[in-house]
C-alpha positions as CSV (number, residue, x, y, z in Angstrom):
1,X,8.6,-18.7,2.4
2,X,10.9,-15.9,1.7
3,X,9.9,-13.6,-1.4
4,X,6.2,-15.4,-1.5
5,X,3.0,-13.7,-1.5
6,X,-0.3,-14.3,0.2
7,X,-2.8,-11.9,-0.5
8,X,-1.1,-8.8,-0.1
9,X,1.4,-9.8,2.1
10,X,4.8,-10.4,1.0
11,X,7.0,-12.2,3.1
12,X,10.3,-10.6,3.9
13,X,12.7,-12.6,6.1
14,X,12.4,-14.9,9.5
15,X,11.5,-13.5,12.6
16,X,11.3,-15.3,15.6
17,X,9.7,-18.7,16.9
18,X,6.6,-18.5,19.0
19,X,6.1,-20.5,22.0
20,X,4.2,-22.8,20.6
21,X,7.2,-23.4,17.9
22,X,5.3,-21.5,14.8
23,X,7.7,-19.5,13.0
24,X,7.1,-15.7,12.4
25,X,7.6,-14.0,9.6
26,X,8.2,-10.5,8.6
27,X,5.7,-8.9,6.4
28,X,5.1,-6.3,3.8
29,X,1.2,-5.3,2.8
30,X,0.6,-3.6,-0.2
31,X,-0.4,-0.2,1.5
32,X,3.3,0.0,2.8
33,X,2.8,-1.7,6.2
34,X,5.0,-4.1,8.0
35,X,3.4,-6.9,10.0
36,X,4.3,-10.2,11.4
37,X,2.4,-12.9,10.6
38,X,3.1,-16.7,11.7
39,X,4.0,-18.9,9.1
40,X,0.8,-21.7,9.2
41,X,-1.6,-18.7,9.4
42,X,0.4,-17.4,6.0
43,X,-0.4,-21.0,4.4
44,X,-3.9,-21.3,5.6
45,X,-4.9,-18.2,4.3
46,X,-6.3,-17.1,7.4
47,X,-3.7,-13.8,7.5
48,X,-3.9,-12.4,3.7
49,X,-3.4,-8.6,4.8
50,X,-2.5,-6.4,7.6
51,X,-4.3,-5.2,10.7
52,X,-4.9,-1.8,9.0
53,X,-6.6,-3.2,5.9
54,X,-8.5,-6.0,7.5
55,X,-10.0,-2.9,9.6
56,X,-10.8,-0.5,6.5
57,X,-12.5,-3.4,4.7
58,X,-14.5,-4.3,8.3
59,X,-15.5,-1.0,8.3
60,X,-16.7,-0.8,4.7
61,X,-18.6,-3.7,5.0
62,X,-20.4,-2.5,7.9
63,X,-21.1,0.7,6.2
64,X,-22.6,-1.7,3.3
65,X,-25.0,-3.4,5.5
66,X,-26.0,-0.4,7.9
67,X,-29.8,-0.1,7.8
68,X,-30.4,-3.0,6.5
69,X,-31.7,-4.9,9.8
Protein backbone atom coordinates (compact mmCIF):
# COMPACT_ATOMS: atom_id res chain seq x y z
CA UNK A 1 0.00 0.00 0.00
CA UNK A 2 2.92 2.21 0.54
CA UNK A 3 3.72 4.79 -2.39
CA UNK A 4 -0.05 3.95 -4.03
CA UNK A 5 -2.61 6.39 -4.87
CA UNK A 6 -6.29 6.58 -4.42
CA UNK A 7 -7.83 9.55 -5.67
CA UNK A 8 -5.74 12.13 -4.34
CA UNK A 9 -4.53 10.40 -1.52
CA UNK A 10 -1.12 9.04 -1.54
CA UNK A 11 -0.28 6.66 1.00
CA UNK A 12 2.79 7.39 3.08
CA UNK A 13 3.74 4.80 5.65
CA UNK A 14 1.77 2.47 8.49
CA UNK A 15 0.11 3.93 11.17
CA UNK A 16 -1.57 2.14 13.69
CA UNK A 17 -4.18 -0.88 13.94
CA UNK A 18 -7.76 -0.02 14.83
CA UNK A 19 -9.71 -1.90 17.27
CA UNK A 20 -11.40 -3.63 14.95
CA UNK A 21 -7.88 -4.84 13.42
CA UNK A 22 -8.05 -2.40 10.14
CA UNK A 23 -4.72 -0.96 9.49
CA UNK A 24 -4.32 2.88 9.19
CA UNK A 25 -2.42 4.53 7.01
CA UNK A 26 -0.78 7.76 6.74
CA UNK A 27 -1.91 10.00 4.06
CA UNK A 28 -0.98 12.85 1.73
CA UNK A 29 -3.92 14.80 -0.35
CA UNK A 30 -3.02 16.73 -3.15
CA UNK A 31 -3.83 20.14 -1.46
CA UNK A 32 -0.88 19.43 1.00
CA UNK A 33 -2.96 17.78 3.77
CA UNK A 34 -2.08 14.78 5.88
CA UNK A 35 -4.87 12.43 6.90
CA UNK A 36 -5.33 8.95 8.04
CA UNK A 37 -7.31 6.83 6.32
CA UNK A 38 -7.89 2.96 7.06
CA UNK A 39 -6.61 0.69 4.70
CA UNK A 40 -10.20 -1.26 3.37
CA UNK A 41 -11.76 2.22 3.11
CA UNK A 42 -8.44 3.18 0.76
CA UNK A 43 -9.35 -0.08 -1.41
CA UNK A 44 -13.06 0.40 -1.55
CA UNK A 45 -12.79 3.75 -2.67
CA UNK A 46 -14.97 4.98 -0.12
CA UNK A 47 -11.94 7.55 1.23
CA UNK A 48 -10.47 9.11 -2.19
CA UNK A 49 -9.52 12.68 -0.49
CA UNK A 50 -9.27 14.49 2.65
CA UNK A 51 -11.78 15.94 5.15
CA UNK A 52 -10.93 19.44 3.78
CA UNK A 53 -11.67 18.58 0.10
CA UNK A 54 -14.57 16.31 0.65
CA UNK A 55 -16.04 19.59 2.43
CA UNK A 56 -15.14 22.27 -0.42
CA UNK A 57 -16.63 19.92 -3.03
CA UNK A 58 -19.93 19.34 -0.50
CA UNK A 59 -20.15 22.80 -0.37
CA UNK A 60 -19.91 23.50 -4.13
CA UNK A 61 -22.33 21.13 -4.90
CA UNK A 62 -24.75 22.64 -2.65
CA UNK A 63 -24.13 25.90 -4.02
CA UNK A 64 -24.95 24.13 -7.53
CA UNK A 65 -28.28 22.98 -6.53
CA UNK A 66 -29.42 26.00 -4.24
CA UNK A 67 -32.81 27.28 -5.62
CA UNK A 68 -33.52 24.67 -7.36
CA UNK A 69 -36.25 23.00 -5.02
Amino acid sequence: MIGQTFGSLKVLSKSSVGKSGNQRYRCKCDCGALEIARGNELRSGRRDRCLDCRLNANANTNDLHRGTR
